[in-house]
TILO-353697 format. One record per residue (C-alpha): residue number from 0; residue in three letters; x, y, z. Coordinates in nm, 2 decimals, decimal comma. Layout:
N
> NUM|Ala|X|Y|Z
...
//
This chain:
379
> 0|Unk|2,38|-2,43|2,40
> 1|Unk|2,10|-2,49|2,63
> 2|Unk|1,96|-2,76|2,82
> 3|Unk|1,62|-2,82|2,95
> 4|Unk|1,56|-2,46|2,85
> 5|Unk|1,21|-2,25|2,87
> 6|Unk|1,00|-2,52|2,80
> 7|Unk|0,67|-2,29|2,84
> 8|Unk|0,83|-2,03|2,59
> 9|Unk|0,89|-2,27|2,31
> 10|Unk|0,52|-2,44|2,36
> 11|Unk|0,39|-2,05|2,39
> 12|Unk|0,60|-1,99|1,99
> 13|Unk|0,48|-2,34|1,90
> 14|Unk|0,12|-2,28|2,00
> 15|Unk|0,04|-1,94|1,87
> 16|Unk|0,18|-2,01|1,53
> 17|Unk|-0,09|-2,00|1,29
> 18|Unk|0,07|-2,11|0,92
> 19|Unk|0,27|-2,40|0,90
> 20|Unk|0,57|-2,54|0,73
> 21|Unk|0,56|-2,89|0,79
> 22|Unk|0,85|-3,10|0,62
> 23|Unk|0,85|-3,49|0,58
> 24|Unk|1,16|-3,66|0,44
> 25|Unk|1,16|-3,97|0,22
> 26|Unk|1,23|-4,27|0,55
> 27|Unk|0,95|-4,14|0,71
> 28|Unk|0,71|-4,21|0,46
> 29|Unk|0,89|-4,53|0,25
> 30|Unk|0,99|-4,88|0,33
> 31|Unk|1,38|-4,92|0,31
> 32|Unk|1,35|-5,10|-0,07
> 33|Unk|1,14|-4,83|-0,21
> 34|Unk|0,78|-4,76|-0,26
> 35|Unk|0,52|-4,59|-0,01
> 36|Unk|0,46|-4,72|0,36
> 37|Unk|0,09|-4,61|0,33
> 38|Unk|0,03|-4,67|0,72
> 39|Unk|0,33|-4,38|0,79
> 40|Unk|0,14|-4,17|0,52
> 41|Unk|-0,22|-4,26|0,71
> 42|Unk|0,00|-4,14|1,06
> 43|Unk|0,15|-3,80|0,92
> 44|Unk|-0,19|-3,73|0,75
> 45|Unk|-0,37|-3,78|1,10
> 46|Unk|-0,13|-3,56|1,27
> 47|Unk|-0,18|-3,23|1,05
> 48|Unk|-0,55|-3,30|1,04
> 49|Unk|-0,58|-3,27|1,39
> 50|Unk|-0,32|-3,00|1,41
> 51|Unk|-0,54|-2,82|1,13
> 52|Unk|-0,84|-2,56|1,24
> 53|Unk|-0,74|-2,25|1,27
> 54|Unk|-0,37|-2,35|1,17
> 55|Unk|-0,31|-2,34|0,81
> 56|Unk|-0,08|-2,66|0,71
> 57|Unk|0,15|-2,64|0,41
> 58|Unk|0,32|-2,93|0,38
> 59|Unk|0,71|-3,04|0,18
> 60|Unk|0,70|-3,34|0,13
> 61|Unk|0,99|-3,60|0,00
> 62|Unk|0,89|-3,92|-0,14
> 63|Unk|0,88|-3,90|-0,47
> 64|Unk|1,20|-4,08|-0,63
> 65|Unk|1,18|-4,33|-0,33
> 66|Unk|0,81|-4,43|-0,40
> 67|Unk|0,92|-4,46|-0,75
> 68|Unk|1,19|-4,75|-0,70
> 69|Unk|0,99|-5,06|-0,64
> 70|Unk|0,73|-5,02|-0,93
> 71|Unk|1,01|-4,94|-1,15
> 72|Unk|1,19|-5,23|-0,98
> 73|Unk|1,50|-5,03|-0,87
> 74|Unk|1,68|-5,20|-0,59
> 75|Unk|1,83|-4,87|-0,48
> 76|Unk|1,84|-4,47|-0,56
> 77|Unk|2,01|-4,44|-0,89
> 78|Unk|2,31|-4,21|-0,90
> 79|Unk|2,23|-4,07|-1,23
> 80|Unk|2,00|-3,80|-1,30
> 81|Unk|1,79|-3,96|-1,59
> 82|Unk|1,71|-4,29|-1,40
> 83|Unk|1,64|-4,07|-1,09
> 84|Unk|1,34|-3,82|-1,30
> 85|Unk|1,23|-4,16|-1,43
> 86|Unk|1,15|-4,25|-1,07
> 87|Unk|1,05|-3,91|-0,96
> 88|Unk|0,79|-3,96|-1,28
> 89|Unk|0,66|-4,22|-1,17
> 90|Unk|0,67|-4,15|-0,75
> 91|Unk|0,53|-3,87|-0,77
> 92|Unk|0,15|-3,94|-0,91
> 93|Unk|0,18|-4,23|-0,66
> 94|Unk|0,28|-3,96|-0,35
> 95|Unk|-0,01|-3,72|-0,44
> 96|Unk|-0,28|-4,00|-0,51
> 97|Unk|-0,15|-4,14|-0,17
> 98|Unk|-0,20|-3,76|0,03
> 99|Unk|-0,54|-3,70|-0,14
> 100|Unk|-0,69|-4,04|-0,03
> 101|Unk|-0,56|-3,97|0,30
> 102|Unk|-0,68|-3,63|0,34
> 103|Unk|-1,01|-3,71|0,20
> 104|Unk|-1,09|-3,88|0,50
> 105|Unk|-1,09|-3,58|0,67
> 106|Unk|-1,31|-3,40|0,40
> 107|Unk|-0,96|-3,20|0,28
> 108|Unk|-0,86|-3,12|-0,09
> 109|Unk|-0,48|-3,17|-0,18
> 110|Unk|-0,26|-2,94|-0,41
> 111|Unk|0,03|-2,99|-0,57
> 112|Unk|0,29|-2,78|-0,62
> 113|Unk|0,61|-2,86|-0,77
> 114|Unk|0,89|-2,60|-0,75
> 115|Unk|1,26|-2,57|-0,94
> 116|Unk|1,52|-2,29|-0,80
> 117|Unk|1,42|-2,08|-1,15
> 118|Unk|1,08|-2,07|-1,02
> 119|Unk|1,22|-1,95|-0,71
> 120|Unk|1,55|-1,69|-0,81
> 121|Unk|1,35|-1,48|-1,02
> 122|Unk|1,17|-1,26|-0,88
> 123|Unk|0,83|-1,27|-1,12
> 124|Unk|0,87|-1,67|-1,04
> 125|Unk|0,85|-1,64|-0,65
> 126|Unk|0,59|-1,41|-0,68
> 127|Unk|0,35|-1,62|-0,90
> 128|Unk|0,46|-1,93|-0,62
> 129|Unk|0,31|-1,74|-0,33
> 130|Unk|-0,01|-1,66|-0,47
> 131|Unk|-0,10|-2,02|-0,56
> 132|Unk|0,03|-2,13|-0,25
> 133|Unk|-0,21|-1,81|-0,05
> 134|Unk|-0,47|-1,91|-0,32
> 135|Unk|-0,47|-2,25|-0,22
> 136|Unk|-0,48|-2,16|0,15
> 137|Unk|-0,73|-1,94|0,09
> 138|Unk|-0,94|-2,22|-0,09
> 139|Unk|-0,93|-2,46|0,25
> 140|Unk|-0,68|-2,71|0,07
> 141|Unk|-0,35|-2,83|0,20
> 142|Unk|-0,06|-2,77|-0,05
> 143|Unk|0,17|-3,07|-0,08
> 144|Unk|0,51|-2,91|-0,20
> 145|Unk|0,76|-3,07|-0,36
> 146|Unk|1,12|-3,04|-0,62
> 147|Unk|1,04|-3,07|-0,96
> 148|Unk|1,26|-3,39|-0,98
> 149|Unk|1,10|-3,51|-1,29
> 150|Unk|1,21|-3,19|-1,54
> 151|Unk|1,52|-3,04|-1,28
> 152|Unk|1,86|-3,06|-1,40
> 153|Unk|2,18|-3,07|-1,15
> 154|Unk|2,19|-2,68|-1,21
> 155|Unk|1,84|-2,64|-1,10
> 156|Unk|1,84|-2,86|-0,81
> 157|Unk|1,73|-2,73|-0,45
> 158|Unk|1,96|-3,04|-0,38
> 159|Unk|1,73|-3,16|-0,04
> 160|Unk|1,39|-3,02|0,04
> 161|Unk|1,50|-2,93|0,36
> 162|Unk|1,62|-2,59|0,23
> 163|Unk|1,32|-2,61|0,00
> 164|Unk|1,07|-2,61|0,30
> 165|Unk|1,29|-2,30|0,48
> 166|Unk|1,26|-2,05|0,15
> 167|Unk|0,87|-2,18|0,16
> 168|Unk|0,82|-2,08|0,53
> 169|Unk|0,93|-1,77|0,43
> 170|Unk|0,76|-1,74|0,09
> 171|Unk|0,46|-1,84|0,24
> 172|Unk|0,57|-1,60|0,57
> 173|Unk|0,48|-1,89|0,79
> 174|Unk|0,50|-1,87|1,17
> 175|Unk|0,68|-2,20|1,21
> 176|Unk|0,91|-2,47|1,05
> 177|Unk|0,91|-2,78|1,18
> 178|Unk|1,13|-3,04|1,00
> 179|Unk|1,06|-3,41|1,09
> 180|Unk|1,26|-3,73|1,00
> 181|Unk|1,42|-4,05|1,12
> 182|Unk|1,59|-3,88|1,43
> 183|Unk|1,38|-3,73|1,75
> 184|Unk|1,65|-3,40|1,75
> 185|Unk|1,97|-3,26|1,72
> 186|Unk|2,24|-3,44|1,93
> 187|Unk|2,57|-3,34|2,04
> 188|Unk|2,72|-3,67|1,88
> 189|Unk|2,61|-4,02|1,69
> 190|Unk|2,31|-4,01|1,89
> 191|Unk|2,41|-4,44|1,84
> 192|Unk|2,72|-4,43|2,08
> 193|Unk|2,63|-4,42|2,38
> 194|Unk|2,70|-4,10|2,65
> 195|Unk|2,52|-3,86|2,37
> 196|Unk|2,24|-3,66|2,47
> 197|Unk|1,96|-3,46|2,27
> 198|Unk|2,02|-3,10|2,25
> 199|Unk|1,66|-2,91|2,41
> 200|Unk|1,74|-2,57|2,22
> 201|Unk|1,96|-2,38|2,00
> 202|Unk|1,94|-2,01|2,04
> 203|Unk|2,22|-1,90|1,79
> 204|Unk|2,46|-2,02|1,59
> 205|Unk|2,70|-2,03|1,87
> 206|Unk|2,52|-2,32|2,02
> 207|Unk|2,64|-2,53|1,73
> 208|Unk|3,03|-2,50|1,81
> 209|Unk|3,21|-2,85|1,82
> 210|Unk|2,88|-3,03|1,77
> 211|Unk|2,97|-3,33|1,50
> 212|Unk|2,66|-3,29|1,26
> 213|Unk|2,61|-3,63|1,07
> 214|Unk|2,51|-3,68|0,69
> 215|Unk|2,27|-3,88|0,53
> 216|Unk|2,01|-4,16|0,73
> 217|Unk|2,01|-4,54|0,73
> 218|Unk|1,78|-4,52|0,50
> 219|Unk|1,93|-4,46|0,23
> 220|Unk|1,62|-4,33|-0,01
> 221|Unk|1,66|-3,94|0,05
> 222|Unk|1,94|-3,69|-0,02
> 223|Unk|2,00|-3,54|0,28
> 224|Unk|2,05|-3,55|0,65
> 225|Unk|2,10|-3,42|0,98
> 226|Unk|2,35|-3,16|0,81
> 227|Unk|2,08|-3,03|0,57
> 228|Unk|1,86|-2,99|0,85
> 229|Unk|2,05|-2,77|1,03
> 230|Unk|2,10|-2,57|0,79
> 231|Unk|1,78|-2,57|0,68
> 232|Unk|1,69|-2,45|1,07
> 233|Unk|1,96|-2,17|1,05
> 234|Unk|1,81|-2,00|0,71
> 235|Unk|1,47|-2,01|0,87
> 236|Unk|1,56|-1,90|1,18
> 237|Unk|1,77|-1,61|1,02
> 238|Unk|1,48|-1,51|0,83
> 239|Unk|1,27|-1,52|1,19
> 240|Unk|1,08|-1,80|1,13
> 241|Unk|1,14|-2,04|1,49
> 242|Unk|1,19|-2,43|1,41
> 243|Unk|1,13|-2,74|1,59
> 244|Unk|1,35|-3,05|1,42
> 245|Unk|1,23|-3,41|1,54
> 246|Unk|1,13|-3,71|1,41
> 247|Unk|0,77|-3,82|1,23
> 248|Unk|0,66|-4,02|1,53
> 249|Unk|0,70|-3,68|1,75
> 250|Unk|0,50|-3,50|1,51
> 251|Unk|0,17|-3,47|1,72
> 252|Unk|0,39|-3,38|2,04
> 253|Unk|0,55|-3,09|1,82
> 254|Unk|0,27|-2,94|1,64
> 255|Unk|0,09|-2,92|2,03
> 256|Unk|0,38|-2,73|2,19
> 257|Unk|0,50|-3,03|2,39
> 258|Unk|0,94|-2,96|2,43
> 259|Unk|1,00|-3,28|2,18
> 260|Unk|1,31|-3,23|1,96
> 261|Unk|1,50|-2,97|1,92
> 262|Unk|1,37|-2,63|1,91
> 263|Unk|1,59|-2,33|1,73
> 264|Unk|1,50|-1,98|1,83
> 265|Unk|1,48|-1,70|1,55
> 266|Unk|1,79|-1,52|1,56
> 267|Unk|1,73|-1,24|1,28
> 268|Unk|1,40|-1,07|1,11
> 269|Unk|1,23|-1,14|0,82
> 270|Unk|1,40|-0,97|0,50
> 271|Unk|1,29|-0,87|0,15
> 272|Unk|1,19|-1,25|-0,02
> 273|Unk|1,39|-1,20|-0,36
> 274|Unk|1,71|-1,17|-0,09
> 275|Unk|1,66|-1,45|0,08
> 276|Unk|1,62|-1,65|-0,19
> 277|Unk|1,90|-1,48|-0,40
> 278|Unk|2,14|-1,59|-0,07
> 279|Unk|2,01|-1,96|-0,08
> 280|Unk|1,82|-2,09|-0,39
> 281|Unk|1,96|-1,92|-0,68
> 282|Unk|2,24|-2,09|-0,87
> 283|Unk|2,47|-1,83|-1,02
> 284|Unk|2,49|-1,85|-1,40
> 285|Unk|2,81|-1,66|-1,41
> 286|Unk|3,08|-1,42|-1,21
> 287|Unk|3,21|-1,11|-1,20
> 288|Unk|3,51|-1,00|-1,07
> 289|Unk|3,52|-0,67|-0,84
> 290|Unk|3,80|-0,40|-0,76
> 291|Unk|3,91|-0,30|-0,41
> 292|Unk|3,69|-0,06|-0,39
> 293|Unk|3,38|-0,18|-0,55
> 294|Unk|3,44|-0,52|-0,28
> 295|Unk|3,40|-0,23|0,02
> 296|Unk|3,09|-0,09|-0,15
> 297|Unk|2,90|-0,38|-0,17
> 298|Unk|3,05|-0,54|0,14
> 299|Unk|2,93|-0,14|0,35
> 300|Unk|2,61|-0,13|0,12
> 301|Unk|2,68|0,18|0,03
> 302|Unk|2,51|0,19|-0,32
> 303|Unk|2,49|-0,05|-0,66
> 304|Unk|2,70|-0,24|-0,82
> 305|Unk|2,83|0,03|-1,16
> 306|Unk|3,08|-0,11|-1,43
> 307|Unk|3,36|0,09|-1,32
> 308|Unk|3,41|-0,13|-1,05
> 309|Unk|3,40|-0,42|-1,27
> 310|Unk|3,70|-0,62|-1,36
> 311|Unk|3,64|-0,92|-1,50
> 312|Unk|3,33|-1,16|-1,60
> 313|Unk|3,34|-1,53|-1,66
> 314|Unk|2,98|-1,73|-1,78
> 315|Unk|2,70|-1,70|-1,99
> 316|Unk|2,42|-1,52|-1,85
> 317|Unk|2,15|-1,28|-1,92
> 318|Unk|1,97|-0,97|-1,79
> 319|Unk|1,82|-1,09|-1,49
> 320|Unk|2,06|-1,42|-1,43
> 321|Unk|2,16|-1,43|-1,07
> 322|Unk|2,54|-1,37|-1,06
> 323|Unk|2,81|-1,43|-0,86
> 324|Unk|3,06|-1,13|-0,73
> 325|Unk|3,38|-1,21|-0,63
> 326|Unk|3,64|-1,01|-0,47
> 327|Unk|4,03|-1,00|-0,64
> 328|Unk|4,15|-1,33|-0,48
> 329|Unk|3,85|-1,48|-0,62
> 330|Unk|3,65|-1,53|-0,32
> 331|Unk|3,24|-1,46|-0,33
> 332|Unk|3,14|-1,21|-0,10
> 333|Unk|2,80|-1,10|-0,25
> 334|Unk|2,54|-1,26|-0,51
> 335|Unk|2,29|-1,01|-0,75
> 336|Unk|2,08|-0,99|-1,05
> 337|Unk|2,23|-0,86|-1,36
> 338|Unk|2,05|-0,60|-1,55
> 339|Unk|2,31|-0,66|-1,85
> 340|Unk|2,39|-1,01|-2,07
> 341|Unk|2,71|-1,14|-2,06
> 342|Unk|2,82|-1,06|-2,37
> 343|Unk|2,76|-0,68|-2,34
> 344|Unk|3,00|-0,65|-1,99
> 345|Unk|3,33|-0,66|-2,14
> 346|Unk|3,31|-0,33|-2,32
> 347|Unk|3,14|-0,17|-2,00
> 348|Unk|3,44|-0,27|-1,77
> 349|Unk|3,62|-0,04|-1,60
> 350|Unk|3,42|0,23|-1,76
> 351|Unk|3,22|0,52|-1,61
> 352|Unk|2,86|0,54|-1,65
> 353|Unk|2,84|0,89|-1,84
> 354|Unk|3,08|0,77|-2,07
> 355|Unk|2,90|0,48|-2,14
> 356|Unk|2,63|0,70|-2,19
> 357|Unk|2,80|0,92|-2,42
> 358|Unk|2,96|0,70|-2,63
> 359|Unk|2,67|0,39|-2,62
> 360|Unk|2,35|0,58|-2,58
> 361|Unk|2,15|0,69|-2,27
> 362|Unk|2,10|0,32|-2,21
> 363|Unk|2,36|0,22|-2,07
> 364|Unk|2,39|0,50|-1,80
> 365|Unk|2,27|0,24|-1,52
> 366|Unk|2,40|0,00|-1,24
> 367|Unk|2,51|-0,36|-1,34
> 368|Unk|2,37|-0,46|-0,97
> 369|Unk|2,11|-0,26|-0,84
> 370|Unk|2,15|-0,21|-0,46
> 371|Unk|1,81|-0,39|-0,43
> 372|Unk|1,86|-0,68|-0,62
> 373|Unk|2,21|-0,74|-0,42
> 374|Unk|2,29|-0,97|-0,10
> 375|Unk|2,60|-0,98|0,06
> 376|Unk|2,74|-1,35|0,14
> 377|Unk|3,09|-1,24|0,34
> 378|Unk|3,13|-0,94|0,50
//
């Protein structure tokens, strides 16, 4: 962990970045009963329209559900699902029309995009994402990003759009995160009790030993919190993308370089997209159960995944489902796309591929995993 750190070499990553992750969460935007603050929209709006030029803005935003509550006249943010797409329904035309006022003030078109982990696990998915989102770029409007809360079930669920706006960074291959809320930074405590201090920089996950990372705001409207964050600033940071966590009233200072917040340092380089979000968007729709040996081949990456190192499947899936791979005790040490359904894995198990072939047709002489299509969770 750092302190006052290298000030003039997190403004110099700050300043050069030239596309933009920018992530709001629902109390920056909402009153505490629900429904939109417009003067905090007005604020945030003002920010990135300064910031904006030569930067390219995208911006995740939260809001919806929580500007749904008071014209729906919910008192709070429901626990189940149905009553919380109801909300999202109805928050979310409210959201957009609120961002394309705002931004028309500064002569700048708003698009929408609205994103489910199946829109982001398979690969054909992702791939039609990043060319709206470069389209839109492209086109000189500012793409407001966003869960598909309406249609999203609790299997499809990014779960906080925290984690949303990291996988964007990177599907977008943006040059910085920055991730504002409630809270001005990381802090090595309740940043309430007093004796707590802010935390300048994190340059690795090391930094984070024995720091107590707190859940959800005061707030109350959105789903996540400081927790979420950090995590969100580790998968970003993994995938090279540097991040700057503060709150909404520091956004100006952030966006210009100034050392506001916390600022985490990449620690790894950008990898192949359908792995990154394999490792932290997919849900698995099944597992399969791995020998010894096939565990040390996935684990080494010494080739694919082939059914004689299968053991066991449990779930429905099909060709193309993300899956889960476990080793003998059970635990998941890698995560891949199937090229087989379900129901067709139990007479491959255990079985070489040329027999397969022999005895099943030519078809069938292939990996289960492709080497490609493969991430390892725990080495």
């Amino acid at each position: 962990m750092t302190g006052a750190g290298d000030a003039q070499q997190v403004r110099r990553e700050v300043t050069a970045a030239r596309r933009i992750v920018v992530k709001v969460g629902s109390s920056s935007l909402t009153t505490a009963v629900g429904g939109l603050d417009a003067d905090r929209v007005d604020a945030l709006v003002d920010t990135l329209a300064r910031a904006d030029g030569e930067r390219e803005i995208v911006l995740v935003s939260s809001g919806a559900i929580a500007a749904g509550l008071a014209p729906l006249g919910l008192e709070g943010r429901p626990k189940d699902l149905a009553r919380q797409q109801a909300a999202a329904s109805v928050g979310q035309g409210l959201l957009v029309a609120r961002y394309t006022a705002s931004f028309a003030r500064y002569g700048r078109r708003v698009g929408q995009v609205l994103l489910t982990t199946d829109d982001t696990s398979r690969r054909a998915h992702y791939r039609n994402a990043r060319r709206t989102l470069d389209q839109l770029l492209a086109m000189g409007a500012v793409p407001v990003v966003n869960e598909n809360d309406t249609v999203a079930t609790d299997e499809i669920r990014f779960g906080d759009n925290d984690r949303l706006a990291a996988l964007v960074a990177h599907l977008v291959r943006a040059d910085l995160l920055v991730l504002l809320s409630d809270v001005d930074g990381l802090y090595d405590g309740d940043p309430s009790t007093p004796g707590t201090s802010r935390i300048s920089e994190i340059t690795g996950p090391e930094d984070l030993d024995g720091i107590s990372i707190g859940s959800a705001g005061k707030a109350g409207v959105g789903t996540g919190g400081m927790v979420t964050k950090v995590e969100a600033a580790r998968i970003a940071a993994a995938a090279g993308i540097p991040v700057v966590l503060t709150s909404a009233s520091q956004a100006d200072a952030a966006l210009r370089g100034r050392p506001t917040g916390t600022f985490f340092h990449r620690t790894g380089r950008r990898s192949a997209d359908r792995l990154l979000w394999l490792a932290h968007a997919s849900t698995p729709r099944g597992a399969l159960t791995l020998d010894d040996g096939a565990v040390r081949a996935v684990i080494e990456g010494t080739g694919s995944l082939l059914p004689a190192g299968i053991a066991g499947v449990e779930g429905e899936f099909s060709a193309g489902d993300p899956v889960e791979l476990r080793d003998p005790a059970g635990r998941a040490v890698a995560r891949g796309l199937v090229t087989y359904d379900a129901a067709e894995i139990p007479q491959l198990l255990g079985r070489s591929t040329r027999d397969l072939a022999r005895e099943l047709g030519p078809g069938y002489e292939r990996e289960v995993v492709h080497r490609d299509d493969l991430v390892v969770l725990h080495p």
